[in-house]
Backbone as JSON Lines, residues from 0, in Angstrom:
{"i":0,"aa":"X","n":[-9.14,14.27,12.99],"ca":[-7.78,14.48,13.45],"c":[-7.31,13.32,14.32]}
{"i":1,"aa":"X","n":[-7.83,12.7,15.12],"ca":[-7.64,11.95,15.75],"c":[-7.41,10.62,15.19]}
{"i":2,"aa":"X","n":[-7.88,10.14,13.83],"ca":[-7.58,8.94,13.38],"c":[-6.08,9.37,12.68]}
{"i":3,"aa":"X","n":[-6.14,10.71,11.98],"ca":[-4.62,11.2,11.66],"c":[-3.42,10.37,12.72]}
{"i":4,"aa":"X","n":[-3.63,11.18,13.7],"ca":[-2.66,10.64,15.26],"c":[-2.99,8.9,14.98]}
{"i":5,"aa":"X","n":[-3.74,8.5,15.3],"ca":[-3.76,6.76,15.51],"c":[-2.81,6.49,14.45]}
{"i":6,"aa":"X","n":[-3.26,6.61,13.85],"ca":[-2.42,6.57,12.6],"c":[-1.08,6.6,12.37]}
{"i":7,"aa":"X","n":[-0.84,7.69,12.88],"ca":[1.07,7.84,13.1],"c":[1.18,7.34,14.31]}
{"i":8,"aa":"X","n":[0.9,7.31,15.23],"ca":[1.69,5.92,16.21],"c":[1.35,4.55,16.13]}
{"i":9,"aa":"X","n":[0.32,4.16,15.51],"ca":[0.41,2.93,14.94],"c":[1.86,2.61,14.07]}
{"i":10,"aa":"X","n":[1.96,3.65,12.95],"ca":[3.27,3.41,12.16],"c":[4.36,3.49,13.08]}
{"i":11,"aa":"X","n":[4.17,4.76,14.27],"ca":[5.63,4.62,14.64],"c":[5.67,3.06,15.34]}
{"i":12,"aa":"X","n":[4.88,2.4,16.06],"ca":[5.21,1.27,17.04],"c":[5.07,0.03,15.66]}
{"i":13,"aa":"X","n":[4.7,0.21,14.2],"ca":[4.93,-1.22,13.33],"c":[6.14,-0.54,12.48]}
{"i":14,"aa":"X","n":[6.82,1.04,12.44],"ca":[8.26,0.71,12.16],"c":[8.94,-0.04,12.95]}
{"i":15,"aa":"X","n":[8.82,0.42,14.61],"ca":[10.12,0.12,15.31],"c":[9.9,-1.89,15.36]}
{"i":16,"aa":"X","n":[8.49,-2.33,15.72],"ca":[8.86,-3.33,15.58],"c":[9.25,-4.11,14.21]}
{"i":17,"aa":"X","n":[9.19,-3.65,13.15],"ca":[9.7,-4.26,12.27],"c":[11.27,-4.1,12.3]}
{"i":18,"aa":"X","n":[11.85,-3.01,12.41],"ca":[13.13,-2.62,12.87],"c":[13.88,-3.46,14.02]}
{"i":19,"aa":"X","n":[13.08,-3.92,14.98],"ca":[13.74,-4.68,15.94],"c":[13.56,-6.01,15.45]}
{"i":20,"aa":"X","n":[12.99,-6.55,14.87],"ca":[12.47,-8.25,14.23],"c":[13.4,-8.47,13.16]}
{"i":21,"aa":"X","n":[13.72,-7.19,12.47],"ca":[14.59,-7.61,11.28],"c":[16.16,-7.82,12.01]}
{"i":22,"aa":"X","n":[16.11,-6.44,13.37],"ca":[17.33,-6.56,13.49],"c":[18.14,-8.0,14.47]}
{"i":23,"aa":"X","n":[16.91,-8.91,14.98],"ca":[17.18,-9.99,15.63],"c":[17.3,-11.16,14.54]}
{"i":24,"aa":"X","n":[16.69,-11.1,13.72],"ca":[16.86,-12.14,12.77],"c":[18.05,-12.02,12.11]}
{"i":25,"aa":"X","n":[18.25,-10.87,11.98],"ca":[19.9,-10.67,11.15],"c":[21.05,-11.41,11.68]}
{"i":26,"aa":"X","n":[20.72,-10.87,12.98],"ca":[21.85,-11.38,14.69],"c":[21.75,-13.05,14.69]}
{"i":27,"aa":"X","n":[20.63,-13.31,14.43],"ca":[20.42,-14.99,14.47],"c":[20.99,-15.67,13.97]}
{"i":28,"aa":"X","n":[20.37,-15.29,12.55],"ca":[20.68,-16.33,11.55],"c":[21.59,-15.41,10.11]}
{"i":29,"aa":"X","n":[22.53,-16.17,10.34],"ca":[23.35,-15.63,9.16],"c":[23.15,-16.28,8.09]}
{"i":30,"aa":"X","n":[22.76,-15.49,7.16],"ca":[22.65,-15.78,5.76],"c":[22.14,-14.49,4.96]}
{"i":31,"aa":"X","n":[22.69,-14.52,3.81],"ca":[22.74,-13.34,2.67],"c":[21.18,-13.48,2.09]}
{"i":32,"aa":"X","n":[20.38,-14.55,2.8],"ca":[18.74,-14.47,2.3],"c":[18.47,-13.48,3.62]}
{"i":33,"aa":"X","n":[17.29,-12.56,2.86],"ca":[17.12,-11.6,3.69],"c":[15.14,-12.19,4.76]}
{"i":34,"aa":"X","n":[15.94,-13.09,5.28],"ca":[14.96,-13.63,6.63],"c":[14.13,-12.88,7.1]}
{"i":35,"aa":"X","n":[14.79,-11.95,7.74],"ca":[14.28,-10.78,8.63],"c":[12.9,-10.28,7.87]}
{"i":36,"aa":"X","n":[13.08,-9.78,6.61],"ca":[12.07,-9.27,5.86],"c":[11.21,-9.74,5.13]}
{"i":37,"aa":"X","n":[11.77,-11.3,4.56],"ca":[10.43,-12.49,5.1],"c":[9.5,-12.92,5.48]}
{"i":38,"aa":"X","n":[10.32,-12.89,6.82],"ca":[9.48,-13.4,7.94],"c":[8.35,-12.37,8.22]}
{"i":39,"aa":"X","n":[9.08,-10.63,8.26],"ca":[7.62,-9.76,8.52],"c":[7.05,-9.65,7.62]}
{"i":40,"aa":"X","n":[7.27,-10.22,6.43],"ca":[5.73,-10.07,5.01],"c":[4.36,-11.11,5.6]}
{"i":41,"aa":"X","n":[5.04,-12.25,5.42],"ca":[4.31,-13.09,6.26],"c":[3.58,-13.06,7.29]}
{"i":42,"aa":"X","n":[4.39,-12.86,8.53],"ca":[3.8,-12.51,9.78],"c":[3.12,-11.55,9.73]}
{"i":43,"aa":"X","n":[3.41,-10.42,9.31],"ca":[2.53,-9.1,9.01],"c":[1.04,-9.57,8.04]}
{"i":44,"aa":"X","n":[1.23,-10.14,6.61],"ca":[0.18,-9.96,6.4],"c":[-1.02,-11.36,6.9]}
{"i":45,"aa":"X","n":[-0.36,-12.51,7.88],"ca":[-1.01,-13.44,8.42],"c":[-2.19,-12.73,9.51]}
{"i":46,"aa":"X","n":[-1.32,-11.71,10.19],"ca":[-1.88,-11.5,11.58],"c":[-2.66,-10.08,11.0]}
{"i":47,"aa":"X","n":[-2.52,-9.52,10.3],"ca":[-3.4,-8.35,9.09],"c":[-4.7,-9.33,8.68]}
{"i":48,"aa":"X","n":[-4.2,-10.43,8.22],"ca":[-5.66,-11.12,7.71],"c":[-6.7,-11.23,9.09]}
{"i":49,"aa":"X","n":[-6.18,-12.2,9.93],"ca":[-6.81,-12.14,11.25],"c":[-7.56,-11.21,12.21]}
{"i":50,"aa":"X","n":[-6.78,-10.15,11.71],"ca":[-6.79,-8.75,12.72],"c":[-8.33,-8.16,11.82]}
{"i":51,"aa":"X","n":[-8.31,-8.2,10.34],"ca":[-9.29,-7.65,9.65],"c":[-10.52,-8.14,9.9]}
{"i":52,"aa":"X","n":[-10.46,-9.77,9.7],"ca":[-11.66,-10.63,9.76],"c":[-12.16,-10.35,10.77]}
{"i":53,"aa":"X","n":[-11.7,-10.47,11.84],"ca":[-12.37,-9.97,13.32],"c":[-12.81,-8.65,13.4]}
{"i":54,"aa":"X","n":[-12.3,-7.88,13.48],"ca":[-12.62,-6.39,13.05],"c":[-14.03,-6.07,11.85]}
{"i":55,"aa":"X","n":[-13.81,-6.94,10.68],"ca":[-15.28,-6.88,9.78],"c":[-16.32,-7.49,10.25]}
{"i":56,"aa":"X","n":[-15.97,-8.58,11.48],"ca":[-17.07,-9.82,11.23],"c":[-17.54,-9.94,13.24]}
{"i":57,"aa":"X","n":[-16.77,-9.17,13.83],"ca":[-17.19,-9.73,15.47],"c":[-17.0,-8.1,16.54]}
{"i":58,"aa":"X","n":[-15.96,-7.37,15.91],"ca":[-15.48,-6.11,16.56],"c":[-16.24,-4.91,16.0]}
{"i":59,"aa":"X","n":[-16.66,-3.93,16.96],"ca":[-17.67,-2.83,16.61],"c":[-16.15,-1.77,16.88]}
{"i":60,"aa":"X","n":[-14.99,-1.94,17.28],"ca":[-14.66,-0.48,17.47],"c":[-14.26,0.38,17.0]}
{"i":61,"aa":"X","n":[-13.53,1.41,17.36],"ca":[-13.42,2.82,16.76],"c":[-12.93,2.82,15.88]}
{"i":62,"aa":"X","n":[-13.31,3.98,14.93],"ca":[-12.54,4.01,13.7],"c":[-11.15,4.43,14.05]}
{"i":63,"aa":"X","n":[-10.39,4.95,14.91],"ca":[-9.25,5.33,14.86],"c":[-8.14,4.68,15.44]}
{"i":64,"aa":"X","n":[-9.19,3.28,16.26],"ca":[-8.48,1.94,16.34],"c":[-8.25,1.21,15.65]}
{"i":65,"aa":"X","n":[-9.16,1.22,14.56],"ca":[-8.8,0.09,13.2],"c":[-8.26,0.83,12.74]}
{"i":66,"aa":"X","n":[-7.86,2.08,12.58],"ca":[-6.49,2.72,11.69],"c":[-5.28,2.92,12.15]}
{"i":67,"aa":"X","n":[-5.22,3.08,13.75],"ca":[-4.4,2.48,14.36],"c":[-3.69,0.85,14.15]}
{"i":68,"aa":"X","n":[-3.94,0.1,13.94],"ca":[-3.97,-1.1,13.63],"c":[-3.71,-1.21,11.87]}
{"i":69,"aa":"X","n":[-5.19,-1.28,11.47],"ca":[-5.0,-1.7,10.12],"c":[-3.97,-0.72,9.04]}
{"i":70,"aa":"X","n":[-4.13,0.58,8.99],"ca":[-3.3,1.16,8.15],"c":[-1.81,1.4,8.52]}
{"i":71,"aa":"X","n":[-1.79,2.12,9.94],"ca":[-0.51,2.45,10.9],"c":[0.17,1.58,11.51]}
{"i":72,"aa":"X","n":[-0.2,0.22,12.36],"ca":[0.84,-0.5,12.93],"c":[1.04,-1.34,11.67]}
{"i":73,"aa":"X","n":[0.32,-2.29,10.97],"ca":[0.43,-3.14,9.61],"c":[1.14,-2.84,8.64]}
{"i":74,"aa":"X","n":[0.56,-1.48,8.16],"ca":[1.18,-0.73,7.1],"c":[2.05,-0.45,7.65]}
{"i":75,"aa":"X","n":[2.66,-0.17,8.47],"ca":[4.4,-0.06,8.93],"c":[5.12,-1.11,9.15]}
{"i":76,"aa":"X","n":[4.61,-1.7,9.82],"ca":[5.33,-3.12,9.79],"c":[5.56,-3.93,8.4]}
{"i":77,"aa":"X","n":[4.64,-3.94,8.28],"ca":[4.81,-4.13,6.85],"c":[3.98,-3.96,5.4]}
{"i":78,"aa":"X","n":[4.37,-2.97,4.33],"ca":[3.39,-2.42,3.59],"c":[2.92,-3.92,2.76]}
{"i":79,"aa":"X","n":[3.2,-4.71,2.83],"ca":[3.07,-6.08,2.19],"c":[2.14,-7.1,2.53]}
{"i":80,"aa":"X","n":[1.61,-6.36,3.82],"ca":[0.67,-6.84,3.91],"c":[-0.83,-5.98,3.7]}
{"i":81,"aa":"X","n":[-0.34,-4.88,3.32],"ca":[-1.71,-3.73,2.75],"c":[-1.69,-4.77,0.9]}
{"i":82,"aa":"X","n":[-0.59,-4.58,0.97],"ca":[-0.86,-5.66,-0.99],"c":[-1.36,-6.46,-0.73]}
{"i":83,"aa":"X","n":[-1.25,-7.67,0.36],"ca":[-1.57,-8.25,0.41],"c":[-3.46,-8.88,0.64]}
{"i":84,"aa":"X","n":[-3.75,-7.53,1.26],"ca":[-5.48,-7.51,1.81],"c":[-5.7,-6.7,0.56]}
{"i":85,"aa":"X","n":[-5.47,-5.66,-0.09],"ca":[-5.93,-5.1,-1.2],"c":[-5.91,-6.25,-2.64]}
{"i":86,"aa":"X","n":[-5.42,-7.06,-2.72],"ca":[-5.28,-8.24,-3.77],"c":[-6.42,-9.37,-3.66]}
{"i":87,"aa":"X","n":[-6.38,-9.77,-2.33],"ca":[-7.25,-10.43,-2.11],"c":[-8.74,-9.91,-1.94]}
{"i":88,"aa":"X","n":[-9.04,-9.05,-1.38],"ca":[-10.59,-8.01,-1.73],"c":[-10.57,-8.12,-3.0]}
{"i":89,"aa":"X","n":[-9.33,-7.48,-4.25],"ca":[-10.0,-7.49,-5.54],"c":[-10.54,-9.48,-5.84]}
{"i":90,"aa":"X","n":[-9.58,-10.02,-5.24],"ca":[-9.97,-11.44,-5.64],"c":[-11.87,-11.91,-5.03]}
{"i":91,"aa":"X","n":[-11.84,-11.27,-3.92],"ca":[-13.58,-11.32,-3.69],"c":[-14.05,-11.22,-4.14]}
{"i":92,"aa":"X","n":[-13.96,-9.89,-5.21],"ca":[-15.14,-8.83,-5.51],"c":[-15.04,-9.63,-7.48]}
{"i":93,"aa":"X","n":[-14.22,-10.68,-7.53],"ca":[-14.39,-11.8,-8.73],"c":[-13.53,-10.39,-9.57]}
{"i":94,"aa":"X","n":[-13.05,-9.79,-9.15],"ca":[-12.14,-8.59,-10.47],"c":[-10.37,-9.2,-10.67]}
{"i":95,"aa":"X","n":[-10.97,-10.61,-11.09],"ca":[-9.15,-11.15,-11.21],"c":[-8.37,-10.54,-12.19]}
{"i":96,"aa":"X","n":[-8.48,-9.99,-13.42],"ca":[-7.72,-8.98,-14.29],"c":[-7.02,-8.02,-13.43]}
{"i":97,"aa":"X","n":[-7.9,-7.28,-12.63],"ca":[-7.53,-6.33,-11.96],"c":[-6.12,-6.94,-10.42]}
{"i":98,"aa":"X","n":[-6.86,-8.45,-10.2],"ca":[-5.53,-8.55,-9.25],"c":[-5.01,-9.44,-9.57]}
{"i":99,"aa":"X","n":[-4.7,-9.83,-11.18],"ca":[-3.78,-10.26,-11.23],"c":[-2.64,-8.9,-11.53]}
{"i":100,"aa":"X","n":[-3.2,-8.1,-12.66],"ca":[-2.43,-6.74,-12.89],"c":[-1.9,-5.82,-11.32]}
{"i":101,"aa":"X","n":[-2.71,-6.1,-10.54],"ca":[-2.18,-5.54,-9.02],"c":[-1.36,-5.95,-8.79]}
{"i":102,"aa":"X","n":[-1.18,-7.45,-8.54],"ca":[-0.24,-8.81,-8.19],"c":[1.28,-8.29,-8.62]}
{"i":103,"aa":"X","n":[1.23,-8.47,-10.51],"ca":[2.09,-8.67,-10.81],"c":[3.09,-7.63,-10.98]}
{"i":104,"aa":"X","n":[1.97,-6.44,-11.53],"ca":[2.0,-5.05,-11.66],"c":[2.86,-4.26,-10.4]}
{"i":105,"aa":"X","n":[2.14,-4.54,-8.91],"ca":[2.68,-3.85,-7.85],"c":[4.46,-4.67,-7.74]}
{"i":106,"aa":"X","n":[4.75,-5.72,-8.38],"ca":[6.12,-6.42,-8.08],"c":[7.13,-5.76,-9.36]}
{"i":107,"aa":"X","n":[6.62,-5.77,-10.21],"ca":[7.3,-5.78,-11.48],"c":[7.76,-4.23,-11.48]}
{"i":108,"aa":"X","n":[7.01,-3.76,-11.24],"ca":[6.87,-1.91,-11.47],"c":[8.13,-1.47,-10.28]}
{"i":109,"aa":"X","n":[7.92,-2.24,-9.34],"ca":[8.18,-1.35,-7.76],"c":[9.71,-2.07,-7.89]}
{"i":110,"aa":"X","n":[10.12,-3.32,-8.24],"ca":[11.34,-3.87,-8.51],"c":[12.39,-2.81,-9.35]}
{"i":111,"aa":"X","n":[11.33,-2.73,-10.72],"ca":[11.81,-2.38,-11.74],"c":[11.61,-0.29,-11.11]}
{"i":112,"aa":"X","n":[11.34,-0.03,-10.85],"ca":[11.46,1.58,-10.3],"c":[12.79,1.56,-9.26]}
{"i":113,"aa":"X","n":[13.02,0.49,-8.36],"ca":[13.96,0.87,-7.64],"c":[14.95,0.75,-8.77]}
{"i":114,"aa":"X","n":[15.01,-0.14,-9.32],"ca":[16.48,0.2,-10.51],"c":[16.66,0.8,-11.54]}
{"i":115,"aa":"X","n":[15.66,1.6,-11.72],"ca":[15.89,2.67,-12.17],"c":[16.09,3.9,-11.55]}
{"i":116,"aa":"X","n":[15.87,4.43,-10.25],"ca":[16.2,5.15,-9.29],"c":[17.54,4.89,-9.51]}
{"i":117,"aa":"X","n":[18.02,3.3,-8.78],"ca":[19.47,3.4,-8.59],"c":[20.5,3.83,-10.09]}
{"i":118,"aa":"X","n":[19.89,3.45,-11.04],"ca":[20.63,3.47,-12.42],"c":[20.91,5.4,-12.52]}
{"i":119,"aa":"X","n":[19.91,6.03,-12.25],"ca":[19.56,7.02,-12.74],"c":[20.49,7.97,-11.93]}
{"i":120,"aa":"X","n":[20.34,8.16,-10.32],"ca":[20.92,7.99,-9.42],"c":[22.49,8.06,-9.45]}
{"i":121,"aa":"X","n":[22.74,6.93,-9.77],"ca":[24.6,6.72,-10.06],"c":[25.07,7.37,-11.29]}
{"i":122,"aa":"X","n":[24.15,7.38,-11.85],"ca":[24.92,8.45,-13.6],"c":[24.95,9.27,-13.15]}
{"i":123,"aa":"X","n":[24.08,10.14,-12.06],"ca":[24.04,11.75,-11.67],"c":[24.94,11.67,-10.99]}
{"i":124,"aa":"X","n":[25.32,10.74,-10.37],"ca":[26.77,11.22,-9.08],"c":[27.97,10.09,-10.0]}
{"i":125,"aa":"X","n":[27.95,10.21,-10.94],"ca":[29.35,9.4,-11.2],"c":[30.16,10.52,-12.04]}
């Protein structure tokens, strides 16, 4: 139960800061490229890589701190960087079929699902 909880306030404190990062970058810099959300794929899954390595390779602690962290603040902040550590493990473990089909698969699918939501969506309310 307790990694449950880590868990959800990890997400709640990597929504809000993704929520406040997107909403300063917006304020910043004007442009119709979406910066804000960018910048936290990146930053998210840079400091996710970092955060892991240390955690596998030097850090003994709790499990409900690394889920705090790795699944709840990351994965909220940004789920792009969970693709991002799940792609690269398959790339370790030498299963490149599998991440390239992850790769391309998790973009193509998740693109192509939101527009069909929206397609599907607007016929029902038009």
């Amino acid at each position: 139960m307790n990694t449950f909880i880590a868990v959800a306030c990890g997400g709640a404190f990597g929504a809000m800061s993704r929520y406040g990062l997107n909403t300063i970058m917006t304020q910043k810099i004007a442009s119709t490229f979406p910066f804000g959300t960018f910048t936290i794929n990146i930053l998210g899954s840079l400091v996710m890589g970092i955060c892991f390595a240390l955690i596998t390779t030097l850090w003994d602690g709790s499990q409900a701190l690394k889920a705090f962290l790795i699944v709840g603040f990351f994965g909220s902040f940004t789920t792009f960087s969970t693709f991002s550590l799940d792609t690269v493990q398959l790339i370790e473990r030498q299963s490149y079929g599998e991440a390239f089909f992850y790769m391309f698969g998790t973009v193509l699918f998740s693109v192509g699902g939101l527009f069909l939501g929206l397609i599907l969506t607007r016929q029902m309310i038009a």
